[in-house]
C-alpha positions in Angstrom: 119.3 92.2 103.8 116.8 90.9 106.1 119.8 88.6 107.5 121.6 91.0 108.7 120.5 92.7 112.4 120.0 96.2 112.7 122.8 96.4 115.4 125.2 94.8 113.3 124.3 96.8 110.2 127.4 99.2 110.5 129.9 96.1 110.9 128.7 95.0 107.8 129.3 98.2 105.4 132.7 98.6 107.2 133.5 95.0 105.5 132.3 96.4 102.5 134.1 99.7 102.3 136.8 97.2 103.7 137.2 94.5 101.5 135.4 95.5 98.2 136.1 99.3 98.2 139.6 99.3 99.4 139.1 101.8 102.2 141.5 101.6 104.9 142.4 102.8 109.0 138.0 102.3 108.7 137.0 103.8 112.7 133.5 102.8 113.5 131.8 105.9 115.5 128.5 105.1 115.9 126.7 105.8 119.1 125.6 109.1 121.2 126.8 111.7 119.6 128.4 110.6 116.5 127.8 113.9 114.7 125.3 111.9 111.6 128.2 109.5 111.4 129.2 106.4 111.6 132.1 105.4 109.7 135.4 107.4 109.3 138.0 105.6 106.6 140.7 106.8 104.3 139.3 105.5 100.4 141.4 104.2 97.6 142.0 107.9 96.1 143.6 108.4 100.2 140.9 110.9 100.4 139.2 111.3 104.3 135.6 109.7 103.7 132.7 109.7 106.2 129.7 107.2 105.9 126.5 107.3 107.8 124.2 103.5 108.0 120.2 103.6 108.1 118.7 100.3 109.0 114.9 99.7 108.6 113.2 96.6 110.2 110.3 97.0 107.1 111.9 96.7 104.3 109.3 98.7 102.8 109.7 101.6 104.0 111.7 104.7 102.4 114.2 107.1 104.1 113.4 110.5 103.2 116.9 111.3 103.7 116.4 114.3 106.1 119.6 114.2 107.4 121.7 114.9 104.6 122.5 117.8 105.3 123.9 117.2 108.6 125.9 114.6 106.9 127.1 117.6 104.2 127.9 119.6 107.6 130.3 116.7 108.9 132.2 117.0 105.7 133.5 120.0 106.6 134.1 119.2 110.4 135.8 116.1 109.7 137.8 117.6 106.7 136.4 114.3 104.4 136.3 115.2 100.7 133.5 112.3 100.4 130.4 110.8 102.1 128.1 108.0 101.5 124.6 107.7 103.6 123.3 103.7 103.6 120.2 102.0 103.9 119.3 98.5 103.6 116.1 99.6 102.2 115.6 102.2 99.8 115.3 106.1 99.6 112.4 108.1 98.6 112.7 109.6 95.0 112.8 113.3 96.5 115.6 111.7 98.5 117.8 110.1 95.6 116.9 113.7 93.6 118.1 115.7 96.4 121.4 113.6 96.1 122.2 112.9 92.5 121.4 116.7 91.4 123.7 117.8 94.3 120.8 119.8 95.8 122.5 119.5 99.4 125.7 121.9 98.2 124.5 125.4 97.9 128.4 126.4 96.5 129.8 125.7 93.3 130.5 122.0 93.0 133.2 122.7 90.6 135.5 124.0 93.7 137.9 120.8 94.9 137.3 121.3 98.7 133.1 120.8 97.8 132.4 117.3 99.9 130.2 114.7 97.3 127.4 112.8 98.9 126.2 109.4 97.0 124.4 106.9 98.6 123.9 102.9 98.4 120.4 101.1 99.1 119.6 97.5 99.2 120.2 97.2 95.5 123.0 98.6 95.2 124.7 96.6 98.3 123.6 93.3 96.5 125.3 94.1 93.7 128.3 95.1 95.3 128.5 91.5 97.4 126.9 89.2 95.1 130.5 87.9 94.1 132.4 88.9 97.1 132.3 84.8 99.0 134.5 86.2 101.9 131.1 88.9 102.6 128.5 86.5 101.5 129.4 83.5 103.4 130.3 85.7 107.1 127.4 87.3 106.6 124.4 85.6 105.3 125.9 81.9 105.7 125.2 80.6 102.6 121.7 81.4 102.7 121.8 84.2 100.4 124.0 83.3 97.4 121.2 84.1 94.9 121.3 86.8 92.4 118.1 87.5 90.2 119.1 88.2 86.5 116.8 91.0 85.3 115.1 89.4 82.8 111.5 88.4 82.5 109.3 86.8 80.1 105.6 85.8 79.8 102.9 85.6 76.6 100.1 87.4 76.0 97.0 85.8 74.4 94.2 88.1 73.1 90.8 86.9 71.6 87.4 88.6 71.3 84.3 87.4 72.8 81.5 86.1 72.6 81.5 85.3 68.7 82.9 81.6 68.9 83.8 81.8 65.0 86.7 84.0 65.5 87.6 82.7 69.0 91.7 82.2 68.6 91.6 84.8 65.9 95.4 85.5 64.8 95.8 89.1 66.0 99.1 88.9 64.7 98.9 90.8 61.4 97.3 94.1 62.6 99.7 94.1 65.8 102.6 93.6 64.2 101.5 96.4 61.7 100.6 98.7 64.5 104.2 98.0 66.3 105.8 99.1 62.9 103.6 102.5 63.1 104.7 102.9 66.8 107.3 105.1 67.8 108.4 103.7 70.5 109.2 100.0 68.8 111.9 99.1 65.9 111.1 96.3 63.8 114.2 94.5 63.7 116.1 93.2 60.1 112.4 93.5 58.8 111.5 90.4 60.8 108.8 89.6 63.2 111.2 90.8 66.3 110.3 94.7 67.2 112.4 95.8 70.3 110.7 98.9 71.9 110.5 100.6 75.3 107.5 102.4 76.9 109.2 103.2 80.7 112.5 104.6 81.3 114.6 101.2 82.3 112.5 98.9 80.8 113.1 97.4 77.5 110.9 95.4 76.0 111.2 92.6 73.0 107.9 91.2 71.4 107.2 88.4 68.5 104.5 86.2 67.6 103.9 82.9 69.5 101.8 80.1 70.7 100.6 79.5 74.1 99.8 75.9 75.3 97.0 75.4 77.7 99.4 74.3 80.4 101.2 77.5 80.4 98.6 79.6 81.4 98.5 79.9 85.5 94.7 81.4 85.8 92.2 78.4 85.7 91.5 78.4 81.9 88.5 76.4 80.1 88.2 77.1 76.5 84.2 77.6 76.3 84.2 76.7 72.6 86.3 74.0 72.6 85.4 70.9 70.0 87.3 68.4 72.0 87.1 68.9 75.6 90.4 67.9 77.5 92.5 68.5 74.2 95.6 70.7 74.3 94.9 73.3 72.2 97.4 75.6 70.9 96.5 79.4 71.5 97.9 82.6 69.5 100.0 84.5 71.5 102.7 87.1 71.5 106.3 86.4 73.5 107.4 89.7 75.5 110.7 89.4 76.9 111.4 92.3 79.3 114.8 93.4 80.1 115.1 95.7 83.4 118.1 97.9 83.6 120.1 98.7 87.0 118.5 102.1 87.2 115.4 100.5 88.5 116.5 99.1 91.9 113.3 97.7 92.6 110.3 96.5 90.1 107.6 94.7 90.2 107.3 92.0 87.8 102.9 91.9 87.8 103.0 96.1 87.3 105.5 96.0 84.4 103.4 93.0 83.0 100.2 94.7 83.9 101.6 98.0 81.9 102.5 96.1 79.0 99.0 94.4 78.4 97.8 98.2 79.2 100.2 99.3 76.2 99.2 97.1 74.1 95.5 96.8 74.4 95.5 101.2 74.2 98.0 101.3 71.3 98.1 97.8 69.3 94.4 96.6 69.3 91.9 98.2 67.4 88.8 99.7 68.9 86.1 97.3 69.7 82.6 97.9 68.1 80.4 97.2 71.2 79.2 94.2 69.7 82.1 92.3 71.1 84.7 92.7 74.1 88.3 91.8 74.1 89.8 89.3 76.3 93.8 89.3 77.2 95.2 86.5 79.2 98.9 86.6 80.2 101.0 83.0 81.2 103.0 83.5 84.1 105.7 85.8 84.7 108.9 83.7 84.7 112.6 85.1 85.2 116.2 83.8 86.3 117.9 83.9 89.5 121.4 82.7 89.4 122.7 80.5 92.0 126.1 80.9 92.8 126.9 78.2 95.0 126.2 75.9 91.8 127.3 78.9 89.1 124.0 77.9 87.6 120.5 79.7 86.5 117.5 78.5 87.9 114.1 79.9 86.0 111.3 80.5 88.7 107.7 82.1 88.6 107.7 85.5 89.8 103.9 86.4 89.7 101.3 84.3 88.2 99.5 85.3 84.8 96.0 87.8 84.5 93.0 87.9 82.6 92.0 91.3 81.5 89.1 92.1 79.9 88.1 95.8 77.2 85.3 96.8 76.0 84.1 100.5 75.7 87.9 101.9 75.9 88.4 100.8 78.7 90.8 97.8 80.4 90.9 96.6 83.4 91.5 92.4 85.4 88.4 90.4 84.4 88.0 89.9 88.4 88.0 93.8 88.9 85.4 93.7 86.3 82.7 91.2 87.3 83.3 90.9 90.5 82.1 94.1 93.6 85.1 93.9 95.3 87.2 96.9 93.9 87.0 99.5 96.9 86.1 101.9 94.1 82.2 100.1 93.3 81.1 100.9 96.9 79.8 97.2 97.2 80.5 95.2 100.6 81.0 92.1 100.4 78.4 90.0 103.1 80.0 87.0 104.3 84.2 86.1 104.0 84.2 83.4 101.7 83.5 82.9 98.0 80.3 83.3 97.9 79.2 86.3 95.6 76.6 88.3 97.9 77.5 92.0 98.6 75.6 95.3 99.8 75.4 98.4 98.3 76.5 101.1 100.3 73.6 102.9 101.5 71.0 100.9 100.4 68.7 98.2 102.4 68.9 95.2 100.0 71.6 92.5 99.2 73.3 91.8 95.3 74.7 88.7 94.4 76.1 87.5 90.8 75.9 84.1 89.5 77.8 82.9 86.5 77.6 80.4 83.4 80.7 78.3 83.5 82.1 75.6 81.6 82.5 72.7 83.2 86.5 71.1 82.8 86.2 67.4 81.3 87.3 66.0 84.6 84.6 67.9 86.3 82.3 66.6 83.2 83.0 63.2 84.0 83.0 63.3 87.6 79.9 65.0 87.7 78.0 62.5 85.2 79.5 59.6 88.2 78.0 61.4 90.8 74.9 61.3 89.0 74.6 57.8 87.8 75.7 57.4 91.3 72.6 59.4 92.7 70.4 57.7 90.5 71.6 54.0 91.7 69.7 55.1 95.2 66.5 55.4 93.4 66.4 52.4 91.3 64.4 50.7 94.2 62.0 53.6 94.9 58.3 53.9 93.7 58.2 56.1 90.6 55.4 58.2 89.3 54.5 59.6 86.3 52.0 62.4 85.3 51.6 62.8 81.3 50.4 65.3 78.5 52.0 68.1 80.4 52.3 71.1 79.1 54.7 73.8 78.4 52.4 76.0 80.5 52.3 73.4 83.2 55.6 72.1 83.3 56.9 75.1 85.5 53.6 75.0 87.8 54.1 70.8 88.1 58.6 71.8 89.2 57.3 74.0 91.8 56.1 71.2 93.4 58.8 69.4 93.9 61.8 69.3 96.4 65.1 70.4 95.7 65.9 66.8 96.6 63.8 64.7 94.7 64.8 62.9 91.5 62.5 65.1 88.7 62.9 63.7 85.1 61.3 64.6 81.8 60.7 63.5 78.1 60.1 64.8 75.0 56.8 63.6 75.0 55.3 65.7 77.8 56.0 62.7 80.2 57.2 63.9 83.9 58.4 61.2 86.1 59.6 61.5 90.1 61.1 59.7 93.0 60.3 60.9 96.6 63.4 60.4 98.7 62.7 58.2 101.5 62.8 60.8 103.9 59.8 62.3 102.9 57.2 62.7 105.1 53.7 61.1 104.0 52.1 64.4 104.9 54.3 66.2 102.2 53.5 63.2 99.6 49.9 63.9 100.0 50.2 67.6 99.6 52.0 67.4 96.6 50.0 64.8 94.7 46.9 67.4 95.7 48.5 70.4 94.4 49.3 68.1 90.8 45.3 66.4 91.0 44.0 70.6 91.1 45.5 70.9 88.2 43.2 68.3 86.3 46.2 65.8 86.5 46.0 62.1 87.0 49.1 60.8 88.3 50.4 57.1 87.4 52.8 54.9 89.1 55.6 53.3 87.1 55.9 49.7 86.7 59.1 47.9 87.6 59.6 46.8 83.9 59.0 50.6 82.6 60.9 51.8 84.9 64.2 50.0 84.3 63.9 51.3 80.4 64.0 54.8 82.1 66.4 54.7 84.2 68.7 52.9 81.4 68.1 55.6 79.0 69.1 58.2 81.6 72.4 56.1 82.2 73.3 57.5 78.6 72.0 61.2 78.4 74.9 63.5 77.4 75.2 65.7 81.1 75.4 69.5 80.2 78.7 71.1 80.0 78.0 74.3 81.4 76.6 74.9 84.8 75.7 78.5 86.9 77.6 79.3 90.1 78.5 82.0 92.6 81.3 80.5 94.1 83.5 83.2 93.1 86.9 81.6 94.2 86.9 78.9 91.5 86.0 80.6 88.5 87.4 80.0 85.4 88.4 82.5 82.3 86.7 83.6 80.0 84.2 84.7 81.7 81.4 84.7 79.4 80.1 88.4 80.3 76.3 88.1 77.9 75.6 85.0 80.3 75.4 86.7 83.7 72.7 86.5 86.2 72.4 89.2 89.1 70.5 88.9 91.9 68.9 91.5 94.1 67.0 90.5 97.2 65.2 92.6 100.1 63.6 91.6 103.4 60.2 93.3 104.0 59.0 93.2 107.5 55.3 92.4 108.0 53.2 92.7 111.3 49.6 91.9 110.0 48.1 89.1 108.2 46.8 89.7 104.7 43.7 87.5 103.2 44.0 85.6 100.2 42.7 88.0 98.3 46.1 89.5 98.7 47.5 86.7 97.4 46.1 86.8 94.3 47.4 89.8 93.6 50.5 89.1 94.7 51.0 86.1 92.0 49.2 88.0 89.1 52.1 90.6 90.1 54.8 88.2 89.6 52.6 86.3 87.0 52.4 89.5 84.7 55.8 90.9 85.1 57.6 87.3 84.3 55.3 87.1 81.4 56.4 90.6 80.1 60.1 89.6 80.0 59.5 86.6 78.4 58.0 83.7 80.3 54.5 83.2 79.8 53.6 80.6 82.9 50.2 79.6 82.7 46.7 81.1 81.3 45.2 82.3 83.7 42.1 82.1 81.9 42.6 78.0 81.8 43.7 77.3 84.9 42.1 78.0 88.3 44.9 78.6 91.3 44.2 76.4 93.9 45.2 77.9 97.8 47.7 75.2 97.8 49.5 76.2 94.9 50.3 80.2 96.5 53.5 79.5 98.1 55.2 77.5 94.7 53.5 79.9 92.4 55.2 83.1 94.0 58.9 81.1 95.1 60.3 78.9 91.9 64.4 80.3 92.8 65.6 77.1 91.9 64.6 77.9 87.8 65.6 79.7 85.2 63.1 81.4 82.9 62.9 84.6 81.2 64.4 87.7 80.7 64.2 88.8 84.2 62.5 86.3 87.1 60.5 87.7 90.2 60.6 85.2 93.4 58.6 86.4 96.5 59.1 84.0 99.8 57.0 84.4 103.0 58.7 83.3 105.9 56.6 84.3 109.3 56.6 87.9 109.5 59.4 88.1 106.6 58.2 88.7 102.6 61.8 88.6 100.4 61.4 89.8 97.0 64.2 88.4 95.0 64.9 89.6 91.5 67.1 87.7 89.0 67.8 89.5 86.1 70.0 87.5 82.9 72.2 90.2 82.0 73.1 90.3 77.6 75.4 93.6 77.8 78.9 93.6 78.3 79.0 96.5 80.9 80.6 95.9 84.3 79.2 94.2 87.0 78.8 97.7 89.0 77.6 99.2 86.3 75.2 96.9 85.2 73.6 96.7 89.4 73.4 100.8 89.0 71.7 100.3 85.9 69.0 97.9 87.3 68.5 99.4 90.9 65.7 102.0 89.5 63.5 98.9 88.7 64.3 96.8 91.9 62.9 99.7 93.9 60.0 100.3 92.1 59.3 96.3 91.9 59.9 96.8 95.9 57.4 99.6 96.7 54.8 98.1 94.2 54.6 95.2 96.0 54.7 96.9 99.5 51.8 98.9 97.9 49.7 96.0 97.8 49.8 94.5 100.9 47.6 96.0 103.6 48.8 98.5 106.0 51.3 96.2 108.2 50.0 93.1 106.6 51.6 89.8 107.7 51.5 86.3 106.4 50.4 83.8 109.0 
């Protein structure tokens, strides 16, 4: 309809009462003071008929048909026995109500000289031209010879998570039994075929399946799969969906979302809270006919959904891990895909990493990056520090740069490479900060070092890796293997001695212990000055239950908390669970800095 201008709109349903209804002597009165009218013709039956044309520029928006009554009014003044009030978009339900239960006649209906009101929207005008070349051609020149056969099909794959041993279960059994309990489905010739409807106009067919790999639109990487990069076939159920006329216009990702909503309330049993379940569905395909060829053409109508259960509850898996849902009062910080938000009302920031399993290609593209990264430090000095400790090992990382090649072995051997734009300063520093720690540091020879770098050449790399980048994430998402951040500025406007410190890192020292990473012995190990800044900030490793990083930046202190997250809750509802302990982490550590401390 969009090809049709709003001031030719009338012309165009007098070629239609024309030329497909069989109207005749058709008068076009539209203008000032048509009386609500704007079409006067003689139908089929030789009854006097009146028609009134709405035109819309947004197609989404509904007449309320307020002026149906007038048009009931010009019945009588016009002496026409019929009327028919068009839109190119749609009515309201009140509307198509007030219309079909002949609400605008306050007489009996029954009497012959009662005027009848129907109406036709944008549906109902396709279907009247679809096959009518003479209209389609004048009027949409070619452009619009397409007609969408109401059908629609996609799969629905269901597995629970996160016991791999039953990942790609065959659900099949206990659904199929369950549709032969339900009274809205009919298990047809005592097959696998059960033909059921949940929504007036919607009929719905369902059978057992499998899913390939490639049909599923989300980004999809099996977690547990034994050979990466293989096709593997999923279970799955086939819904095909039939739509009937009396729904003029559907959406095919609501009637697919209402399905999986169906079946994960009705089919499914209950989860136990050890487990959650996971519900993928392929894309959403159906068949437009093309009638210049006379042919059917299947195309994607909305792309496939992850969903996720647990508790009773369903809902999309990005609704559930992610803050954006207007109904988590979360903000997001920055427009892109980085996962950082703000709670409303609150003074500190949340973000939300995720474990993720890396795609084979990204496997093997990563593992050339790195044997690529390692070629520019073949011909760099290399040290080496041995017999360190498990204790140590953290206390020797925070050391290091980001940017530095760090390696170790299993036999307490830590090798690395300074990049070469490193100053000598920082070199110095950081081979201090190792020798306070009763370290002797060695230097590589060119011979040992070539046997290093050749076994690295073969390691296995890691298949998983932890991201916020919340644009590329894959499904599942593995919800026991979440880490949520929560991070405050504290502004400080006097400095604070070491003696504050001290306290400081037993603080953080204590509490990371507690949760399950025991550091150092504090009773073994004297903490040299130089070692305060990389004691308090380690972001850049993962250890513990729950990890405490305090940076001091100027006049700044952040206190950043990362806490790994085992329960299957929702994102929101995990934050609200953990923002009791952020603040009171918050105002003990305020609490020991001295009245407007500052760090110099």
């Amino acid at each position: 309809m969009a090809q049709i201008a709003p001031i030719r709109f009338t012309e165009f349903v007098k070629d239609i009462l024309e030329l497909i209804d069989g109207h005749t002597d058709v008068q076009v009165t539209d203008g000032s003071g048509d009386e609500k009218q704007d079409i006067l013709s003689i139908d089929k039956n030789g009854s006097r008929h009146i028609t009134q044309c709405k035109h819309k520029i947004d197609y989404k928006e509904n007449h309320s048909g307020d002026e149906i009554d007038l048009l009931f009014s010009a019945c009588f003044r016009k002496n026409c026995k019929n009327a028919l009030y068009v839109t190119n978009t749609d009515l309201t339900i009140q509307a198509k109500r007030y219309i079909n239960d002949n609400e605008y006649s306050r007489r009996d209906t029954k009497e012959p000289n009662t005027p009848v009101i129907d109406f036709w929207n944008g549906h109902r005008i396709w279907n009247k031209i679809k096959n009518n070349n003479q209209i389609i051609n004048k009027w949409f020149s070619g452009l619009g010879q397409t007609h969408g056969v109401r059908n629609l099909h996609f799969k629905i794959i269901i597995n629970q998570l996160p016991d791999k041993s039953i990942w790609n279960k065959n659900y099949t059994t206990q659904v199929m039994h369950n549709l032969s309990l339900d009274s809205n489905f009919e298990q047809i010739d005592e097959g696998d075929l059960f033909v059921g409807n949940i929504q007036d106009g919607i009929e719905i067919n369902v059978s057992p399946d499998f899913a390939l790999e490639d049909e599923l639109s989300v980004r999809f990487i099996n977690p547990y799969a034994n050979h990466p990069g293989s096709q593997e076939a999923l279970c799955a159920f086939k819904v095909n969906v039939r739509v009937n006329d009396q729904l003029d216009i559907f959406n095919p990702e609501e009637i697919a979302a209402q399905i999986v909503k169906y079946f994960s309330t009705n089919l499914l049993p209950e989860d136990d809270g050890e487990k959650w379940w996971h519900i993928m569905t392929t894309g959403i395909n159906g068949l437009i006919f093309i009638y210049d060829i006379q042919k059917p053409v299947e195309v994607l109508l909305a792309s496939g959904i992850s969903y996720i259960k647990y508790d009773g509850n369903i809902c999309k898996e990005s609704d559930y891990v992610l803050l954006d849902h207007e109904c988590n009062h979360f903000t997001r910080l920055v427009d892109d895909d980085t996962g950082l938000w703000k709670m409303d009302n609150k003074d500190y920031n949340i973000g939300i990493f995720f474990e993720q399993k890396l795609h084979p290609m990204e496997v093997f593209s990563h593992n050339q990056a790195q044997l690529k990264q390692l070629d520019t430090f073949r011909d760099l000095p290399l040290n080496a520090i041995t017999g360190v400790d498990r204790k140590l090992m953290g206390t020797v990382r925070n050391f290091m740069h980001p940017d530095w090649l760090v390696l170790y072995s299993e036999n307490q051997e830590y090798f690395w490479t300074y990049t070469t734009d490193t100053t000598e300063k920082k070199k110095l520093a950081t081979e201090k900060a190792i020798r306070d720690l009763g370290l002797e540091i060695l230097a590589v020879k060119n011979r040992d070092k070539e046997n290093i770098f050749g076994n690295i050449s073969t390691d296995h790399i890691p298949e998983f890796y932890i991201t916020n980048a919340t644009d590329f994430l894959s499904t599942p998402i593995l919800l026991n293997e979440r880490i949520f951040w929560f991070t405050k500025q504290i502004v400080l406007t006097k400095k604070f001695e070491p003696e504050t410190w001290s306290k400081l890192i037993t603080y953080k020292l204590e509490f990371e212990s507690i949760n399950g990473y025991d550091r150092l012995d504090l009773g073994e190990h004297v903490i040299k000055t130089s070692q305060f800044n990389s004691l308090l900030y380690d972001f850049f490793t993962l250890r513990g239950q729950q990890m405490l990083d305090i940076k001091l930046q100027g006049n700044l202190m952040t206190v950043n908390l990362r806490t790994r997250e085992r329960r299957y809750m929702s994102s929101s509802q995990v934050i609200k669970s953990n923002v009791a302990e952020f603040e009171r982490i918050c105002f003990e550590l305020e609490s020991i800095l001295p009245q407007n401390a500052t760090h110099d």
